[in-house]
C-alpha positions in Angstrom: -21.1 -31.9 -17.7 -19.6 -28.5 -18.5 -22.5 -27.0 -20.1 -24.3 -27.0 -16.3 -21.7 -24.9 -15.0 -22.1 -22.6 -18.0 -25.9 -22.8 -17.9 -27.4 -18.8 -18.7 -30.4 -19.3 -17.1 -28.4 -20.5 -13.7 -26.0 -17.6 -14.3 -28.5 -15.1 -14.3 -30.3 -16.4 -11.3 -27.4 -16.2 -9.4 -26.4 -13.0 -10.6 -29.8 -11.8 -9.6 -29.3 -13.1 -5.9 -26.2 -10.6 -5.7 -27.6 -7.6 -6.8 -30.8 -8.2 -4.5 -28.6 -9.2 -1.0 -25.6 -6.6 -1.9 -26.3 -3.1 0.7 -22.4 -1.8 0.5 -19.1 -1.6 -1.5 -17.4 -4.4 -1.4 -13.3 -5.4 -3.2 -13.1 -9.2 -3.4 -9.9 -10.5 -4.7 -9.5 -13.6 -7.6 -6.8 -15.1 -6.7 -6.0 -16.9 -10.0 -4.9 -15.4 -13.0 -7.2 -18.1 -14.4 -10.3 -17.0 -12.7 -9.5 -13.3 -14.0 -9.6 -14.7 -17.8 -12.8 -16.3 -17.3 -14.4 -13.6 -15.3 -13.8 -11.0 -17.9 -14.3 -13.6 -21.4 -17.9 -14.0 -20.1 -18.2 -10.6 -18.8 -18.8 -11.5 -15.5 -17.5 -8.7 -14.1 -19.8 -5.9 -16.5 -22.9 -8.0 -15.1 -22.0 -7.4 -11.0 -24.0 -4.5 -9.5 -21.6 -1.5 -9.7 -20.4 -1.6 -5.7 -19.0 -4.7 -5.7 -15.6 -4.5 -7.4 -13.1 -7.6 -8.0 -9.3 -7.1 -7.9 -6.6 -9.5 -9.4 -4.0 -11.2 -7.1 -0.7 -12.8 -7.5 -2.0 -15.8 -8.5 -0.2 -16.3 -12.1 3.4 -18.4 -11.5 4.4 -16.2 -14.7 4.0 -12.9 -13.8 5.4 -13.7 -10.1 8.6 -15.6 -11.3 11.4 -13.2 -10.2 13.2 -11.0 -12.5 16.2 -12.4 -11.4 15.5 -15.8 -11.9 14.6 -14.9 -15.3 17.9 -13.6 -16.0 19.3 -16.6 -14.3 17.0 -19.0 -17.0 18.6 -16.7 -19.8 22.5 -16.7 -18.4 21.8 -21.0 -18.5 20.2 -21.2 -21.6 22.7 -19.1 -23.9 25.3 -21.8 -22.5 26.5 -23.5 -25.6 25.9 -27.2 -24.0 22.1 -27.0 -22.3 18.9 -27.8 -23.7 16.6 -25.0 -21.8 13.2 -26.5 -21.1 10.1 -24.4 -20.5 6.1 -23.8 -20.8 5.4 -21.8 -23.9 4.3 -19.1 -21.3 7.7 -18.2 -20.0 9.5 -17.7 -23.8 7.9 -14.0 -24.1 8.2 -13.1 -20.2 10.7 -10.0 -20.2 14.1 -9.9 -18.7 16.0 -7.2 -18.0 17.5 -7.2 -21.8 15.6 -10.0 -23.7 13.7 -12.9 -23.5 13.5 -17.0 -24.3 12.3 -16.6 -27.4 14.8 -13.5 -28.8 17.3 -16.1 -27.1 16.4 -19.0 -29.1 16.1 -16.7 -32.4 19.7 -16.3 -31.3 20.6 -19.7 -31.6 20.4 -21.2 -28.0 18.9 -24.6 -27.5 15.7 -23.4 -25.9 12.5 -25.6 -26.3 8.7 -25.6 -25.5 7.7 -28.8 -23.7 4.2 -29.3 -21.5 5.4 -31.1 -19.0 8.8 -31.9 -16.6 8.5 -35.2 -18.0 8.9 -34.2 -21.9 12.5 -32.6 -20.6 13.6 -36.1 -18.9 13.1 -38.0 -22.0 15.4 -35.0 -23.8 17.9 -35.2 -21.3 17.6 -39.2 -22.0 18.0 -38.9 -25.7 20.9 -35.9 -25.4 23.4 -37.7 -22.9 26.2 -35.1 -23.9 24.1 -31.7 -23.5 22.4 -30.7 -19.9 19.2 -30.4 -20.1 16.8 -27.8 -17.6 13.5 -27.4 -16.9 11.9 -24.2 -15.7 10.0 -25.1 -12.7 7.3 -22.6 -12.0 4.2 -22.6 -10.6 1.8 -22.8 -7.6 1.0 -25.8 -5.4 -0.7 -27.4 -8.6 2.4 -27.7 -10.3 5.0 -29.1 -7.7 4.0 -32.7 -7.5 5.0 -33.5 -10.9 8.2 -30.9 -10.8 8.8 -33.4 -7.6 8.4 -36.4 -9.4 10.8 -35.3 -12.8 13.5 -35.3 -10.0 12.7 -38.6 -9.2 12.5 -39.8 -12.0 15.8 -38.5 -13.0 17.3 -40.0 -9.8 15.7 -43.6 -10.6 17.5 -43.4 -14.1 20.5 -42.0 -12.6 20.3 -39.0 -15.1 23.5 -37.2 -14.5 22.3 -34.2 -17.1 18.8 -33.2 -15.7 18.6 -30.3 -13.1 15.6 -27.8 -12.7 15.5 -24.1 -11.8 13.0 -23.8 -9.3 10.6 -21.3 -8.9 8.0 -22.7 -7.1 5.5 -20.6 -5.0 2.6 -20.9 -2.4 -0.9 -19.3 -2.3 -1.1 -19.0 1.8 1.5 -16.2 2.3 1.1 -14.5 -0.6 -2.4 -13.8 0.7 -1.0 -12.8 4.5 1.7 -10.5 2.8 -1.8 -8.6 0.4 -4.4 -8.7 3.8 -0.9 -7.6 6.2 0.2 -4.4 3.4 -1.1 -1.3 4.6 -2.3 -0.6 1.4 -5.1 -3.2 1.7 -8.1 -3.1 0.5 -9.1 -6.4 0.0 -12.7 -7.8 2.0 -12.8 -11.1 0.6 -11.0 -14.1 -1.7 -11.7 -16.0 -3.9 -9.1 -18.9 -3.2 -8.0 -20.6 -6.6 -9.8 -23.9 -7.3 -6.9 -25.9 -8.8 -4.5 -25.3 -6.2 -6.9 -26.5 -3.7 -7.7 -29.8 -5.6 -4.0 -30.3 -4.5 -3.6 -28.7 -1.1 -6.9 -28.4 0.1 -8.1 -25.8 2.3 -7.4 -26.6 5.9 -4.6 -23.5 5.6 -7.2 -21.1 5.0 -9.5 -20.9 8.1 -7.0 -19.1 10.3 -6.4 -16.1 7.6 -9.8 -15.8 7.5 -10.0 -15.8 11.5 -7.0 -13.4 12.0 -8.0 -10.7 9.2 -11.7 -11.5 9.7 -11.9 -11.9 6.0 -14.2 -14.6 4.2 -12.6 -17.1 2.1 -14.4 -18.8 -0.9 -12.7 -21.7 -2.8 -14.0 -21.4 -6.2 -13.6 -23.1 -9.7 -13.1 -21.7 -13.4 -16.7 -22.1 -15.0 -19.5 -18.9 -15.1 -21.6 -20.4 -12.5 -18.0 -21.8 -10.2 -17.4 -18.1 -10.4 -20.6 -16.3 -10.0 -21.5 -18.6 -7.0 -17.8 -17.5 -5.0 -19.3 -14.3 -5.2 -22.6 -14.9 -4.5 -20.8 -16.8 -1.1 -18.0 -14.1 -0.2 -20.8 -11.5 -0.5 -23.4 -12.9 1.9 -20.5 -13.3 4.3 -19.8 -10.0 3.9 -23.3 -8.7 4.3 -24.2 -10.8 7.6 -20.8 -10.1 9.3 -19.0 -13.7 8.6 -15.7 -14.5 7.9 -15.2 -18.5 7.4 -14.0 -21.0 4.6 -16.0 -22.3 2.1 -16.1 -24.3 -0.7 -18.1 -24.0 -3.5 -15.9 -26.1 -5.7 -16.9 -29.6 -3.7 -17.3 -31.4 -7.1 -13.4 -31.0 -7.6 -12.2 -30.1 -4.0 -12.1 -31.7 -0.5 -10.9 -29.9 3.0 -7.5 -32.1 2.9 -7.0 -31.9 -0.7 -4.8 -34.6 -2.6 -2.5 -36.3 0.2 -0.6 -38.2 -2.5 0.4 -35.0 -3.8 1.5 -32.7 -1.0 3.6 -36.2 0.4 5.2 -35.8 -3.1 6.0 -32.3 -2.6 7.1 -32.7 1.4 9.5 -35.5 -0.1 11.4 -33.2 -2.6 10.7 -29.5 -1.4 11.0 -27.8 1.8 9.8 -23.9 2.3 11.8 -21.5 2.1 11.7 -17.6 1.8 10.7 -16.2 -1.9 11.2 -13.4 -4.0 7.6 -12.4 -6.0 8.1 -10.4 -9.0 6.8 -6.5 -8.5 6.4 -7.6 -4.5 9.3 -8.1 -3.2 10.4 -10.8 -1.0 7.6 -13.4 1.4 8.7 -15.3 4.2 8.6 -19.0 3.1 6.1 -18.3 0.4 8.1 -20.6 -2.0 9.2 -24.4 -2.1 13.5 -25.1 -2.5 14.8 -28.9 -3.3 16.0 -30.4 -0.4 19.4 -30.7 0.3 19.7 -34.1 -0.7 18.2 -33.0 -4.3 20.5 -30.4 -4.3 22.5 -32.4 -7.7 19.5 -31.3 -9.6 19.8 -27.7 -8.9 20.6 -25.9 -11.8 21.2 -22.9 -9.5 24.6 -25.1 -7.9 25.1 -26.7 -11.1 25.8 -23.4 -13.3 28.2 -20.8 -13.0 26.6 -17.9 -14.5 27.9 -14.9 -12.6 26.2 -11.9 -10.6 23.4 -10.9 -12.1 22.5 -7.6 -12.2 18.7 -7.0 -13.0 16.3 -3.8 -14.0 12.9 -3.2 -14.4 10.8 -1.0 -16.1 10.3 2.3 -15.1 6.9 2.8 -16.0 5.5 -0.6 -15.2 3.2 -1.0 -12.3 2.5 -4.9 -12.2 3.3 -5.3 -8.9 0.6 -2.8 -7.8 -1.7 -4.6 -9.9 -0.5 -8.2 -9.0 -1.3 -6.7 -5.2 -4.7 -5.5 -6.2 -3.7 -2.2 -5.1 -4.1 -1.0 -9.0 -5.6 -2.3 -12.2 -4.1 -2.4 -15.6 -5.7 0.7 -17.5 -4.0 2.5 -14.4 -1.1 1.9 -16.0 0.1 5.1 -18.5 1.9 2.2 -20.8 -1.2 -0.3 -20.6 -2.2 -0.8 -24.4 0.4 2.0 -26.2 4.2 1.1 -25.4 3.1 -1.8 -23.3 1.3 -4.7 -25.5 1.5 -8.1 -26.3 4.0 -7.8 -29.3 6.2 -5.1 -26.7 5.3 -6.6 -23.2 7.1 -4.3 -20.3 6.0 -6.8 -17.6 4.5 -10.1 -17.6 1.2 -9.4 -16.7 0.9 -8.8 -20.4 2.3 -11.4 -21.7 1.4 -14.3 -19.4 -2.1 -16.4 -20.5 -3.1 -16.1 -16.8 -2.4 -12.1 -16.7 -4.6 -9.7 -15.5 -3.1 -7.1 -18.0 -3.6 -9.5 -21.0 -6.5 -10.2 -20.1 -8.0 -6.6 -20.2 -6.1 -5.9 -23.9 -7.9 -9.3 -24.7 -11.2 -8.8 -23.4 -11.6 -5.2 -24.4 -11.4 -3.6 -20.8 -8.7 -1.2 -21.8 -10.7 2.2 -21.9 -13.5 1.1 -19.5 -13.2 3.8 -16.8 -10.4 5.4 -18.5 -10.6 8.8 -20.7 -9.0 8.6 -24.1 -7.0 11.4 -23.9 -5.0 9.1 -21.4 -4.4 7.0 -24.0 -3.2 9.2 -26.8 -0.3 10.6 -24.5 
């Protein structure tokens, strides 16, 4: 079924509709750090007439996950009794000093597991060591963080706690479209977090910023059809939700799911790495969850976090900048040396340029060699 959705012929044709409807310059926003890999592996973005320019958003849990909850995950995990739980993704994200992975060449009991369900059957199998899980992530991810704590509360796990760091896709796009620094005319809303949610949030941030709102998916023709929609809304003057991901998404998304979510979390305000705090942007356990907070359940002391100098991820998490901006962007600043994670994260809009071999486009040399 994939290979219609990565059809050439289909591609082109709908690549050809943009160039012949497109009259102006127009910024539209990915949300998803997912969407960004895909656009620029199949060059999506080198095939768009030259006026329409697309901008990354904060849409990669990694790269938003707080500094210092980071240190907090490193503070926990060098504790001689825990097992520290985590997606591969988060072992190379920088702290202020050090990562996961420099922490677990240390010693520390820090492993890779692919879902909160691989850490309950640790913490099952370890009754004498705590055992945490990292819980990031969008919408997509919080039913099953939900359900490891209820899981653990069904077997009465007394070692099993998660640090949460859980976020949500509708603030984060009122803080970008309410910045003065806007520039943004049009989203592309991220397909998998819809699947869960839906879109019934999205129609009145596209009424109040008069801004068109496209869900999209992952494939070259998901993508090159969001644009094809968020363009002729922008040419005729529109500014309503779409969804050209029906195949996968419906207006009220997967009610299962959000129940899940409404039974553990509650919203609560969040702090975005490089943006600063959102008003109840994230998801917090409930009070009477609060036994499997590893925040309450560890004493780790004020924390007392730094960030690069030179790194400018927040700018591009906002869309305000993009990566080759950046004077450390492929020199002191790689994938071996990451300064923020944008680089290091899979979803990254800075990996993905190193990756992809965007790094110079636009971009003299001589900036490079400095």
């Amino acid at each position: 079924m994939l290979n219609q959705f990565r059809n050439a012929n289909l591609v082109k044709a709908g690549i050809s509709e943009i160039h012949r409807i497109t009259t102006r310059h127009w910024a539209i926003m990915e949300i998803c750090g997912g969407q960004t890999h895909a656009i620029l592996r199949y060059g999506l973005d080198e095939l768009l007439p030259e006026n329409i320019e697309l901008v990354h958003g904060p849409g990669c849990p990694v790269c938003v996950t707080p500094l210092e909850l980071i240190d907090k995950a490193l503070a926990i995990a060098a504790q001689p009794n825990v097992i520290f739980t985590t997606f591969g993704d988060m072992m190379r994200v920088p702290g202020s000093s050090r990562d996961l992975f420099s922490l677990k060449a240390e010693g520390a009991q820090v492993r890779i597991v692919y879902s909160p369900l691989d850490a309950i059957k640790i913490a099952v199998e370890n009754p004498d060591k705590q055992v945490v899980f990292f819980a990031i992530g969008f919408e997509t991810t919080a039913p099953v963080n939900a359900m490891s704590v209820l899981q653990a509360k069904n077997l009465g796990l007394k070692n099993f706690s998660i640090l949460v760091s859980q976020v949500c896709v509708p603030p984060a796009m009122h803080a970008i479209l309410g910045a003065p620094q806007n520039r943004v005319q049009g989203f592309l809303a991220a397909g998998h977090v819809c699947s869960v949610m839906g879109y019934w949030e999205y129609p009145p941030i596209a009424e109040k910023y008069n801004i068109p709102i496209v869900v999209t998916g992952f494939e070259p023709l998901d993508l090159v059809e969001g644009i094809l929609f968020t363009i002729r809304q922008l040419e005729t003057g529109k500014h309503v939700v779409e969804n050209a991901y029906s195949r996968v998404v419906s207006e009220n998304g997967n009610l299962p799911a959000q129940e899940m979510i409404r039974l553990v979390f509650e919203p609560c305000d969040r702090s975005w790495r490089g943006i600063g705090e959102i008003p109840m942007s994230g998801l917090g356990l409930r009070k009477e969850f609060n036994n499997y907070n590893a925040e309450s359940r560890f004493e780790i002391g004020n924390i007392q976090t730094k960030e690069s100098d030179i790194c400018i991820a927040g700018q591009i998490l906002q869309g305000i900048k993009k990566p080759p901006e950046c004077p450390a962007f492929g020199t002191i600043c790689n994938q071996d040396h990451p300064l923020g994670a944008t680089m290091v994260s899979s979803e990254g809009a800075c990996a993905a340029y190193l990756r992809y071999g965007r790094a110079r486009k636009g971009i003299s040399e001589n900036q490079y060699a400095s």
